[in-house]
DSSP file (Angstrom, degrees, kcal/mol; ACC not computed):
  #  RESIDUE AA STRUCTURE BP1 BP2  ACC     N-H-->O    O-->H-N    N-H-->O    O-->H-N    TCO  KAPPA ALPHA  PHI   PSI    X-CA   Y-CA   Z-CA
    1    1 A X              0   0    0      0, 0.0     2,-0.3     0, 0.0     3,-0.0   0.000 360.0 360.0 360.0 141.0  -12.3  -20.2   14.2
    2    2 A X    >>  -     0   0    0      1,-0.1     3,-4.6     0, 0.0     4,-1.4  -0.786 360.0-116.1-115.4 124.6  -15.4  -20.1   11.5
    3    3 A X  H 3> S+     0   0    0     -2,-0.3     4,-2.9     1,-0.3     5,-0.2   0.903 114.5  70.9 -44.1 -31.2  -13.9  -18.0    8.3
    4    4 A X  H 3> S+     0   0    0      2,-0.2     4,-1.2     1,-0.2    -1,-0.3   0.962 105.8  41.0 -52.7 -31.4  -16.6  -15.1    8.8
    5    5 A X  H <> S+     0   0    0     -3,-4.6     4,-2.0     1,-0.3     5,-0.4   0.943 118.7  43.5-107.9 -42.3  -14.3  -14.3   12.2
    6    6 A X  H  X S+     0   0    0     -4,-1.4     4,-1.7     2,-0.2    -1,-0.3   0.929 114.1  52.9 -61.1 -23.6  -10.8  -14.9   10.2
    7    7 A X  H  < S+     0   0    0     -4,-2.9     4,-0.3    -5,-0.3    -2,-0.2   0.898 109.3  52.9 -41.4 -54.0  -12.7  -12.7    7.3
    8    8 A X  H >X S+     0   0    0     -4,-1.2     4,-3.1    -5,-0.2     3,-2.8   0.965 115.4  35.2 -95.8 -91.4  -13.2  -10.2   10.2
    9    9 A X  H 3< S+     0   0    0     -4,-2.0     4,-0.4     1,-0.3     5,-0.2   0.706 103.8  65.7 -96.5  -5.7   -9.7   -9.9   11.2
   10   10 A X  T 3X S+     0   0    0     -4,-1.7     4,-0.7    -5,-0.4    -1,-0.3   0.765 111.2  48.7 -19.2 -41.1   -7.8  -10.2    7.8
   11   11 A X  H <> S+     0   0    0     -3,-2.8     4,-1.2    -4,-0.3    -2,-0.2   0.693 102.0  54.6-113.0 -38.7   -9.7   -6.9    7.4
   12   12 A X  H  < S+     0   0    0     -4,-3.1     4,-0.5    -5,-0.2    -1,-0.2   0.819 109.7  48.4 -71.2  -2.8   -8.9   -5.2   10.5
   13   13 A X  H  > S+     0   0    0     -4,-0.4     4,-1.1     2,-0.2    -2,-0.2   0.562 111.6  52.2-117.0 -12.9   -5.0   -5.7    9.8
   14   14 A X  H  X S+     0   0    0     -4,-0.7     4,-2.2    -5,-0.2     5,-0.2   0.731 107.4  51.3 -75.2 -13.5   -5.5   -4.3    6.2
   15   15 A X  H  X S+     0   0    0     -4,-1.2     4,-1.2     2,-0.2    -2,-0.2   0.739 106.7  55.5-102.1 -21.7   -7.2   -1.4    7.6
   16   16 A X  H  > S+     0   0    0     -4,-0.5     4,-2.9    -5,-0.2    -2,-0.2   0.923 106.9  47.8 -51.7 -47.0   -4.3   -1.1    9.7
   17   17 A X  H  X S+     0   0    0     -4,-1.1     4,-1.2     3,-0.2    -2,-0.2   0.878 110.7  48.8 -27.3 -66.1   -2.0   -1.0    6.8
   18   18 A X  H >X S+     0   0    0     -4,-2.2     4,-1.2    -5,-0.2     3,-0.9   0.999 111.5  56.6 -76.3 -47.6   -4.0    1.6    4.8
   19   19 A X  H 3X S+     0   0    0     -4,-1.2     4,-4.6     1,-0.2     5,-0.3   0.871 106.3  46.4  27.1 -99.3   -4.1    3.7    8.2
   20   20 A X  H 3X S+     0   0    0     -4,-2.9     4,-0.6     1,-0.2    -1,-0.2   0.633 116.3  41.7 -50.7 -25.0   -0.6    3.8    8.6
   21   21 A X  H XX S+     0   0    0     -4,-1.2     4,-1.9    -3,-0.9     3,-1.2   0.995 120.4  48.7 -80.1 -63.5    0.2    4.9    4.6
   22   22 A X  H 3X S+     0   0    0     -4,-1.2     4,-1.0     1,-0.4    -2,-0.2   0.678 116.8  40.0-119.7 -44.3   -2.9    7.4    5.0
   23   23 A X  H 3X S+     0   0    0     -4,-4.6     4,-1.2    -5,-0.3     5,-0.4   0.716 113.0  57.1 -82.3 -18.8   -1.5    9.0    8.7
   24   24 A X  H X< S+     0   0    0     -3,-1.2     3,-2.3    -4,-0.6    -2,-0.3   0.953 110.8  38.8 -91.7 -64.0    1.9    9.0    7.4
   25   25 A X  H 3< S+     0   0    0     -4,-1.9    -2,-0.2     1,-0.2    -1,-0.2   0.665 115.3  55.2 -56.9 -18.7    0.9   11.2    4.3
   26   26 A X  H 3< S-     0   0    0     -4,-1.0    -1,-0.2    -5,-0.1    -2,-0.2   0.795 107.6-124.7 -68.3 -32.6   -1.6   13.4    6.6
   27   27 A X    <<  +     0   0    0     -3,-2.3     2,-1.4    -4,-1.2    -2,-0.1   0.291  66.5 140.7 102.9 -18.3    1.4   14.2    9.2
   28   28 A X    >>  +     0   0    0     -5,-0.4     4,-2.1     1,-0.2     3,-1.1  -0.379  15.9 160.4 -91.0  71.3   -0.8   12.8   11.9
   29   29 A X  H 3>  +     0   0    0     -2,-1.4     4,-2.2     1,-0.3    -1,-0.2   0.740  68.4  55.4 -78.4 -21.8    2.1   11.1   13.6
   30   30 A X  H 34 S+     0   0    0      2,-0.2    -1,-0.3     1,-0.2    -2,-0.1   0.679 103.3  52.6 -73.8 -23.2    0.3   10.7   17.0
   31   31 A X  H <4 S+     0   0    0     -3,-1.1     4,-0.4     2,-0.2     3,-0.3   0.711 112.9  54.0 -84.5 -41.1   -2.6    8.8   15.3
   32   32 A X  H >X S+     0   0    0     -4,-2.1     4,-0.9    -9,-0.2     3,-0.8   0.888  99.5  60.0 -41.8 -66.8    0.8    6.5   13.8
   33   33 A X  T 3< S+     0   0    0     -4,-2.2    -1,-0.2     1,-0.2    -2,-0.2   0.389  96.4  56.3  -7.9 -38.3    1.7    6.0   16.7
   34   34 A X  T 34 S+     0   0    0     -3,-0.3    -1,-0.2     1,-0.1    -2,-0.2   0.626  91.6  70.3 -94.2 -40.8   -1.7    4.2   17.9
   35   35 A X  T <4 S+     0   0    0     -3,-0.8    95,-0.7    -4,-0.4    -2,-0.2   0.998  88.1  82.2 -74.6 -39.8   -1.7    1.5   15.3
   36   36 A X  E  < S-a  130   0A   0     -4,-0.9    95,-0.2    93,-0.2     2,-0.1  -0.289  78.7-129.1 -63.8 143.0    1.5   -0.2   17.2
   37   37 A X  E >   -     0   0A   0     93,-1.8     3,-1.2     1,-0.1    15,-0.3  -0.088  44.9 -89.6 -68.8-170.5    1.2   -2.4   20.0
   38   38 A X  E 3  S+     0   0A   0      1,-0.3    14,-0.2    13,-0.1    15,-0.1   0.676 126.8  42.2 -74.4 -15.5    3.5   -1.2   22.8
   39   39 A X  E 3  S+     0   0A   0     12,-0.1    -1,-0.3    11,-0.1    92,-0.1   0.180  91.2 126.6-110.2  29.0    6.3   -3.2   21.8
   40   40 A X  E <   -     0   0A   0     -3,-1.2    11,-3.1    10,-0.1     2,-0.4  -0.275  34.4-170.0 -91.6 177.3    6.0   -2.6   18.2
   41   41 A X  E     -aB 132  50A   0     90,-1.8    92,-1.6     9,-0.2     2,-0.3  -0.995  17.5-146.9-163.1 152.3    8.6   -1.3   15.4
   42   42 A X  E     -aB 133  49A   0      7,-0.6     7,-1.9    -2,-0.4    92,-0.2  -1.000  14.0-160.4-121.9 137.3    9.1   -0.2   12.3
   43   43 A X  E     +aB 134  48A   0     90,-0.9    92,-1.2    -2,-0.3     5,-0.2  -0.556  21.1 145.7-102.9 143.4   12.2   -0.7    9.9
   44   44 A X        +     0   0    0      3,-0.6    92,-0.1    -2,-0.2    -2,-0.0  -0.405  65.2   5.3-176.7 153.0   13.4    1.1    6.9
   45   45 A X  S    S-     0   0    0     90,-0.3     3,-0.1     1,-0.2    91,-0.1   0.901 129.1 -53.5  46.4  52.6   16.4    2.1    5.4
   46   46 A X  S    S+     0   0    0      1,-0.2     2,-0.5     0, 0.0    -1,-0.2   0.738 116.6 121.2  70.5  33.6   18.6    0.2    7.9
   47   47 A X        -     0   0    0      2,-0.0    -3,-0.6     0, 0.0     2,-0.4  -0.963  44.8-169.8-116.5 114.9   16.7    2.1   10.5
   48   48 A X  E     -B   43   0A   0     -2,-0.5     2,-0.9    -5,-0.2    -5,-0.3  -0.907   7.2-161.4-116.8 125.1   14.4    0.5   13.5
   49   49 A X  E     -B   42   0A   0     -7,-1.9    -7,-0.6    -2,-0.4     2,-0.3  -0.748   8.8-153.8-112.9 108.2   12.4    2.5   15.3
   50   50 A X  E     +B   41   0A   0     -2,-0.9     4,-0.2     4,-0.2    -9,-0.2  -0.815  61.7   0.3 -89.6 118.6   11.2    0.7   19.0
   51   51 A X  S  > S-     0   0    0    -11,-3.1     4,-0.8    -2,-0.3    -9,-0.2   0.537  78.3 -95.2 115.5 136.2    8.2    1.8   20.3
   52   52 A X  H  > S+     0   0    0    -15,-0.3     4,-0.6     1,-0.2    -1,-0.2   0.541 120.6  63.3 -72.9  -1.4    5.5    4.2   19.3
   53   53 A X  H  > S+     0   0    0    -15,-0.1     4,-3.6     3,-0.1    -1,-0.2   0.858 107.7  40.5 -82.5 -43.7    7.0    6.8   21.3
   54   54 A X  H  4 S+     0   0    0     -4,-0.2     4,-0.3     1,-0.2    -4,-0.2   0.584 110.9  62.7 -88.9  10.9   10.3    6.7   19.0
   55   55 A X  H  X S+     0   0    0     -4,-0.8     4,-2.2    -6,-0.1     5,-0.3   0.856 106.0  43.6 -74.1 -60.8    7.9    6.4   15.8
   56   56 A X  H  X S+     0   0    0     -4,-0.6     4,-2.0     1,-0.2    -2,-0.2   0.821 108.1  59.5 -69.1 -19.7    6.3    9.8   16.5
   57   57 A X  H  < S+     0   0    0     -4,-3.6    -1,-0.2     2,-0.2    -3,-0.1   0.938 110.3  38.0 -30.3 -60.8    9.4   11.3   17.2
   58   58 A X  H >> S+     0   0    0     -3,-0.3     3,-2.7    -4,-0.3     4,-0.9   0.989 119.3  47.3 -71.5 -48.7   10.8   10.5   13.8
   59   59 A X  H >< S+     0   0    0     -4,-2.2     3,-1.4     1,-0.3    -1,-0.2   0.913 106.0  63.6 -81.6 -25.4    7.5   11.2   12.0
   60   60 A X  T 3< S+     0   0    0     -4,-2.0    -1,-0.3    -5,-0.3    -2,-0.2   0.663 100.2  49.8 -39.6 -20.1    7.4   14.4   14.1
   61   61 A X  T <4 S+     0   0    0     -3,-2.7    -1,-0.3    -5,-0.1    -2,-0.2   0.466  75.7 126.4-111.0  -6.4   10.7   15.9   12.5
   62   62 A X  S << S-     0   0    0     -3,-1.4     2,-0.2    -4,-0.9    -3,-0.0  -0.351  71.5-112.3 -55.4 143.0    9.4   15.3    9.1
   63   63 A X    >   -     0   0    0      1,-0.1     3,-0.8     2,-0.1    -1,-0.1  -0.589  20.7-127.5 -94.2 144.2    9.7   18.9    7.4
   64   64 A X  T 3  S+     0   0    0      1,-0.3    34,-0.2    -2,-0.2    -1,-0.1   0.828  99.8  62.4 -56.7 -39.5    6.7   20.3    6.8
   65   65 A X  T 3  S+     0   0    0     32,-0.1    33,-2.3     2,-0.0     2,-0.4   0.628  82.4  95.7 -52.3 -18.6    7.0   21.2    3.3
   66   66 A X    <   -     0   0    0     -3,-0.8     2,-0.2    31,-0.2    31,-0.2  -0.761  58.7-158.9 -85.9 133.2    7.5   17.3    2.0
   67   67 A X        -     0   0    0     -2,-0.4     2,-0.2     2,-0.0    30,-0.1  -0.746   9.3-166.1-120.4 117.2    4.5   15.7    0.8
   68   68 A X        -     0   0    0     -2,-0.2     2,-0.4    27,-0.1    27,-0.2  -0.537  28.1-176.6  32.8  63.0    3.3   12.3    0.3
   69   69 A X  B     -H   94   0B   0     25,-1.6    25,-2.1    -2,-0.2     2,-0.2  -0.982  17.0-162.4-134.3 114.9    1.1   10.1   -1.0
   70   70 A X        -     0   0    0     -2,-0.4     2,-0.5    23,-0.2    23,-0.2  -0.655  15.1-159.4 -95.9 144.2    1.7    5.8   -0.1
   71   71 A X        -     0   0    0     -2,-0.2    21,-1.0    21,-0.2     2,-0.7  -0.846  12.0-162.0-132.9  77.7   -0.2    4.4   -2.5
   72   72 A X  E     +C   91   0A   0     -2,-0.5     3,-0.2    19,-0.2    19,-0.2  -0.393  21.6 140.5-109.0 113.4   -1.2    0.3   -1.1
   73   73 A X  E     +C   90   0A   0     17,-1.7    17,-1.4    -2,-0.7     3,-0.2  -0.681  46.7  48.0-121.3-174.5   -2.3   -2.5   -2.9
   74   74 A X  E    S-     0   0A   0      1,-0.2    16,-1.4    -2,-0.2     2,-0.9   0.864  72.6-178.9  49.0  45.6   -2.0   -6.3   -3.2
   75   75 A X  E     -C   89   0A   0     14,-0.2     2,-1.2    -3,-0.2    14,-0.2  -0.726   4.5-169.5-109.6 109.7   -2.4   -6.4    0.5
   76   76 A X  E     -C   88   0A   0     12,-3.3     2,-0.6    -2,-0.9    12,-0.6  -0.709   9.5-173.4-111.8 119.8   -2.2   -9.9    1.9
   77   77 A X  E     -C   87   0A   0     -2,-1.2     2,-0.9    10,-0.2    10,-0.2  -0.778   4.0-175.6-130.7 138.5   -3.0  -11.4    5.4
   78   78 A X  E     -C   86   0A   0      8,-2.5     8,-2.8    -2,-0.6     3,-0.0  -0.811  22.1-132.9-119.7 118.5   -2.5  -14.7    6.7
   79   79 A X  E     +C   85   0A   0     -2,-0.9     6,-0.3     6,-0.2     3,-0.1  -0.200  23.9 173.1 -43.9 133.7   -3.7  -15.8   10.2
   80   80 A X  E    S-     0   0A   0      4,-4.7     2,-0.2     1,-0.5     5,-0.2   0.823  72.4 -26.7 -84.8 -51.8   -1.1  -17.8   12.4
   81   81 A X  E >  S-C   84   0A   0      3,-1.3     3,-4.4    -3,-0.0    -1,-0.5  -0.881  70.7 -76.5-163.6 176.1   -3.4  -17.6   15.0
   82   82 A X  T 3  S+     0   0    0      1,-0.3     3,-0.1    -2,-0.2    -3,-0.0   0.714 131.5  24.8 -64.2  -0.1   -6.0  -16.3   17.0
   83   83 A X  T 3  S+     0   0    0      1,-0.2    40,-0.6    39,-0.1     2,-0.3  -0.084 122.8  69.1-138.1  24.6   -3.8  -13.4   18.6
   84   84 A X  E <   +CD  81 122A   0     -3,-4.4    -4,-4.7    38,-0.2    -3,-1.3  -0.864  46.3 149.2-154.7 128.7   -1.2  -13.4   15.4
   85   85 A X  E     -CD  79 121A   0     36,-1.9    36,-4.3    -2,-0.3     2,-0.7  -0.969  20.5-153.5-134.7-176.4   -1.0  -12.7   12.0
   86   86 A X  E     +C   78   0A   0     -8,-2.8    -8,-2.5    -2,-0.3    34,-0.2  -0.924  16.0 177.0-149.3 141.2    1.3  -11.6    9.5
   87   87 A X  E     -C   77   0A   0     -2,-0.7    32,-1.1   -10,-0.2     2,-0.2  -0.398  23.8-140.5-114.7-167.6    1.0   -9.6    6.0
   88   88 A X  E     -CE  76 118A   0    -12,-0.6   -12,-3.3    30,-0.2     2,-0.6  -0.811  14.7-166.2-174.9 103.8    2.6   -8.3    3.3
   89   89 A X  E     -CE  75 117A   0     28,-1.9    28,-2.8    -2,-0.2   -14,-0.2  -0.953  13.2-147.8-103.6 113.3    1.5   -4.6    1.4
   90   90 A X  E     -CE  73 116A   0    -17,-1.4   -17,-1.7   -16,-1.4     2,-0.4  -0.661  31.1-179.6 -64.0 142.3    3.0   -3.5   -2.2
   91   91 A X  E     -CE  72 115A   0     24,-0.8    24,-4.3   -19,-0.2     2,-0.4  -0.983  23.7-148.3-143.7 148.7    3.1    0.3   -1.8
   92   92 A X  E     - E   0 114A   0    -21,-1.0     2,-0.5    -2,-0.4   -21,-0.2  -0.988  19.7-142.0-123.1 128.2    4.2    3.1   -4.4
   93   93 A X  E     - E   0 113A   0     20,-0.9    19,-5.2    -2,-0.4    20,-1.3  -0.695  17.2-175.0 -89.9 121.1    5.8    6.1   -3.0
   94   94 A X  B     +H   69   0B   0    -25,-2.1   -25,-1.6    -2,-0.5     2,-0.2  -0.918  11.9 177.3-117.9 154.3    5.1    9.3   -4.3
   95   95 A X        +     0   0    0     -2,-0.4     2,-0.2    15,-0.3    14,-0.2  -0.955  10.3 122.4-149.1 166.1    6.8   12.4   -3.1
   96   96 A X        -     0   0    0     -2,-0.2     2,-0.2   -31,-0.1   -28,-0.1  -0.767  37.3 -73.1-164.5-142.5    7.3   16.1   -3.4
   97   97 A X        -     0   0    0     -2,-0.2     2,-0.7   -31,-0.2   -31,-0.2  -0.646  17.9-169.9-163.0 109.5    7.4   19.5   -2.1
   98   98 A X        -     0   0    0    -33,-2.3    -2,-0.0    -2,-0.2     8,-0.0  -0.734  22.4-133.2-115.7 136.3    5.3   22.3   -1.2
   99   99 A X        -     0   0    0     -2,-0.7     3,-0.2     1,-0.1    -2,-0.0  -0.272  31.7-125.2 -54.2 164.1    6.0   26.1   -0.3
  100  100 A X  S    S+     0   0    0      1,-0.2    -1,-0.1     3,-0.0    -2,-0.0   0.798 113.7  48.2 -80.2 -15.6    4.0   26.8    2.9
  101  101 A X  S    S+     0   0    0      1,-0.0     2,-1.0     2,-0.0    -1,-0.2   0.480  98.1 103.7-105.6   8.2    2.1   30.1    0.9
  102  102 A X        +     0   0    0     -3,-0.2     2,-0.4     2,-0.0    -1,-0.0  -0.430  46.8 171.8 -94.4 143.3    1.5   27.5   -2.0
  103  103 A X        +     0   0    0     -2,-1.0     2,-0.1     2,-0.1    -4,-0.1  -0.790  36.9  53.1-120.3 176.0   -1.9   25.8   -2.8
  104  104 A X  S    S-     0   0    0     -2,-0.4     2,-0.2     2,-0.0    -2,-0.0  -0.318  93.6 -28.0  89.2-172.5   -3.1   23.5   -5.8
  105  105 A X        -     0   0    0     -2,-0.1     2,-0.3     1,-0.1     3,-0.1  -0.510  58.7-136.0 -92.0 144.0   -1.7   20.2   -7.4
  106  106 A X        -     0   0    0     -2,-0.2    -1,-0.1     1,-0.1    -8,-0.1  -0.731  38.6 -77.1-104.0 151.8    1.8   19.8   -7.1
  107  107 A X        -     0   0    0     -2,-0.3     2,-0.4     1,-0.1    -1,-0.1   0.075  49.5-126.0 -38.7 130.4    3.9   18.4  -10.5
  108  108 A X        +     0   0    0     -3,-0.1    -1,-0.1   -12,-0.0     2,-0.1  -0.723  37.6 168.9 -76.5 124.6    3.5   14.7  -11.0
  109  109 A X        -     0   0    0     -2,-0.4     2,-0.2     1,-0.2     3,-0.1  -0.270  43.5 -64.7-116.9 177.9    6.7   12.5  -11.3
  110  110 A X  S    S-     0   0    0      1,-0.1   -15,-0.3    -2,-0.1    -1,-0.2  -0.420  71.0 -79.8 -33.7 136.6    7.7    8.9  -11.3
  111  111 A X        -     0   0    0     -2,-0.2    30,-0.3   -17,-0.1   -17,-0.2  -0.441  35.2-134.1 -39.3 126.8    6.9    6.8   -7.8
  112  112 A X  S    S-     0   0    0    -19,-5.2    29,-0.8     1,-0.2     2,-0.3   0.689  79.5 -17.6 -66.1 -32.1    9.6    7.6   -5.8
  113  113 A X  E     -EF  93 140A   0    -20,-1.3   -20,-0.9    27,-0.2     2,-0.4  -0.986  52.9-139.1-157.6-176.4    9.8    3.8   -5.0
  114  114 A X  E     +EF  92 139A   0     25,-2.7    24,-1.1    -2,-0.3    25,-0.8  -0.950  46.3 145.3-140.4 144.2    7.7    0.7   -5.3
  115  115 A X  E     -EF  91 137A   0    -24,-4.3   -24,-0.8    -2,-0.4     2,-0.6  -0.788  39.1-104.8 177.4 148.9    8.1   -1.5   -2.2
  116  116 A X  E     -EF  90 136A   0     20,-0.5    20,-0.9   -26,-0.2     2,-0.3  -0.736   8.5-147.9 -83.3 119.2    6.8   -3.8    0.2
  117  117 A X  E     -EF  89 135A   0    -28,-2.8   -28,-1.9    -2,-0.6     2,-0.4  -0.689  11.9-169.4 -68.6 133.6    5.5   -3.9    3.9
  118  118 A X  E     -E   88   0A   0     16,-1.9     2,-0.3    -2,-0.3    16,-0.3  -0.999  20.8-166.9-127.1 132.1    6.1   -7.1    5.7
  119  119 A X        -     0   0    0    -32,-1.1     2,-0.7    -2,-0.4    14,-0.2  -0.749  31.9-153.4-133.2 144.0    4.0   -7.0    9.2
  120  120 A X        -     0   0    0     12,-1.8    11,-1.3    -2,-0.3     2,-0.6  -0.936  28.7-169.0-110.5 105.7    3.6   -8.7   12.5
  121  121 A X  E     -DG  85 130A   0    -36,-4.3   -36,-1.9    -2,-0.7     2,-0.4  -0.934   2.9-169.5-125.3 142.6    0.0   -8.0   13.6
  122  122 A X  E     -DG  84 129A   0      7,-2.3     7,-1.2    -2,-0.6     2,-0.4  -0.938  25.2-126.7-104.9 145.5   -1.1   -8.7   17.1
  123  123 A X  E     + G   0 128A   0    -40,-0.6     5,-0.3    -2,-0.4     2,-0.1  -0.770  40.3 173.2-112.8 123.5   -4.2   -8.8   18.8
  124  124 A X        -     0   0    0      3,-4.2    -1,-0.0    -2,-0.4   -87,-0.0  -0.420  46.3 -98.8-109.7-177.4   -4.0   -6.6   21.9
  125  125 A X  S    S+     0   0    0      1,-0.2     3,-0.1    -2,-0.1    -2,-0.1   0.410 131.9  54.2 -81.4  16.5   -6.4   -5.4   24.6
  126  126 A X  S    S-     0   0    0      1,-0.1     2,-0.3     2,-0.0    -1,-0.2   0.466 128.2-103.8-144.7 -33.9   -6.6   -2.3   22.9
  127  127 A X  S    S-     0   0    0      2,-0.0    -3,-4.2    -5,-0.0     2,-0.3  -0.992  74.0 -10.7 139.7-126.6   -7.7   -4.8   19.2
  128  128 A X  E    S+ G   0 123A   0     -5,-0.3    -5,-0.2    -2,-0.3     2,-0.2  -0.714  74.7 169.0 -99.1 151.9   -5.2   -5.6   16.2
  129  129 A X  E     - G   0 122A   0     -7,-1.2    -7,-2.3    -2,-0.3     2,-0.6  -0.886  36.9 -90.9-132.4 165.3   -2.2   -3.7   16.2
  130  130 A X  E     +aG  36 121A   0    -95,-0.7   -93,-1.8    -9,-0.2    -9,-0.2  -0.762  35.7 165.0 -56.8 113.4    1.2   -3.5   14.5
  131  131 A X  E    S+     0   0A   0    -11,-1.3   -90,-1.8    -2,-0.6     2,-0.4   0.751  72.6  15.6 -52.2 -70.0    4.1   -5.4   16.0
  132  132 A X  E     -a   41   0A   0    -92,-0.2   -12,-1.8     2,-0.0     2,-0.4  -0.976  61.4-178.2-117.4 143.1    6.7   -5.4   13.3
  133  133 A X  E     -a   42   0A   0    -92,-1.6   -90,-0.9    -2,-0.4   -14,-0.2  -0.914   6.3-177.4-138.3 141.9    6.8   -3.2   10.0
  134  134 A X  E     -a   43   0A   0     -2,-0.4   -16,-1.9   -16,-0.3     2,-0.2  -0.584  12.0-154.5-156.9  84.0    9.4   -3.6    7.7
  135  135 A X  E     -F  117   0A   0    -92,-1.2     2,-0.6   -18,-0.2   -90,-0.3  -0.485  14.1-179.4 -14.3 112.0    9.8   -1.5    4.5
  136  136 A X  E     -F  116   0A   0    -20,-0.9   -20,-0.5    -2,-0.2     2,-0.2  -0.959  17.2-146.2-106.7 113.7   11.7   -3.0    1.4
  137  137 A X  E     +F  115   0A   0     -2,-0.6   -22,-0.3   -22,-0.3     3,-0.1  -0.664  23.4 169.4 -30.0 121.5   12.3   -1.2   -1.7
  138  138 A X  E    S+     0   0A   0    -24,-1.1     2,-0.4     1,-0.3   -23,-0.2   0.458  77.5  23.8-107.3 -39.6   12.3   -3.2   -4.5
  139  139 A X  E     +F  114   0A   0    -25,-0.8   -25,-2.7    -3,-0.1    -1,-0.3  -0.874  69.1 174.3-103.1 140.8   12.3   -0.3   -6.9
  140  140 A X  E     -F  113   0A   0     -2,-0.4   -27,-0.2   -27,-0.2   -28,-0.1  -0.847  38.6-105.7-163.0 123.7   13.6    3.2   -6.1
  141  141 A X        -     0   0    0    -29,-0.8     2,-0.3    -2,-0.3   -29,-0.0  -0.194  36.1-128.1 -36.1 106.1   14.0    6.1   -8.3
  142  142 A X        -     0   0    0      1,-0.0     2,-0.2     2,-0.0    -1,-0.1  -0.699  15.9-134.2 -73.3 125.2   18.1    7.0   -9.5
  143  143 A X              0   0    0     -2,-0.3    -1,-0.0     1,-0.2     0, 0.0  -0.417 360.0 360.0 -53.8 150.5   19.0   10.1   -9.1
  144  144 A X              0   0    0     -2,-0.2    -1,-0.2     0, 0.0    -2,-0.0   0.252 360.0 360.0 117.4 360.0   20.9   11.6  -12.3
């Protein structure tokens, strides 16, 4: 493999990564859903979610009123192989809350956390997808 075609897919599994931060803050859980292969999962907060069917579930029950914003840098991916790689995204989480009859910018806080994705990507017939997602927290906002 000639770097131009690991250049090439380095960049398709970071553009999976900003996606998934970008559909999780839209709501667009069905669109979430897509970047996992069929066997794929996501982890966080001692929670594993098998399968894009039981991803869009959970992101389905998210109340409408919270919003969002994943914030992803410092996104690094290193080929295993031609059908595998695996990364590692810093993200800061910002969060809030909006009435449904409110419009405009909502107060600005702290990052709700700072944390890292650590990923499984696999090359399907379908392209790159997600295989494993894994959340960590390394920083997360105390209450009190």
């Amino acid at each position: 493999m000639d770097e131009m075609q690991r250049a090439l897919i380095e960049k398709q599994c970071e553009r999976l990564s900003i996606r998934f931060a970008n559909y999780v803050d839209q709501g667009r859980a069905e669109d979430v859903a897509t970047l996992f292969s069929d066997d794929g999962s996501f982890s966080r907060a001692g929670q594993v979610l098998d399968g894009p069917d039981q991803l869009r579930a959970f992101l389905e029950k998210r109340p409408p009123e919270r919003v969002t914003r994943h914030v992803c840098t410092n996104i690094d991916v290193n080929l295993v192989s031609p059908n595998e790689a695996t990364g590692v995204t810093y993200f800061l989480l910002f969060e809030g809350s909006r009435a449904a009859d409110s419009e405009g910018p909502l107060p600005l806080m702290s990052p709700a956390a700072l944390g890292e994705y650590h990923d499984t990507f696999v090359l399907t017939p379908q392209g790159w997808r997600i295989k494993e997602r894994s959340a960590q927290a390394v920083f997360r906002q105390v209450e009190g």
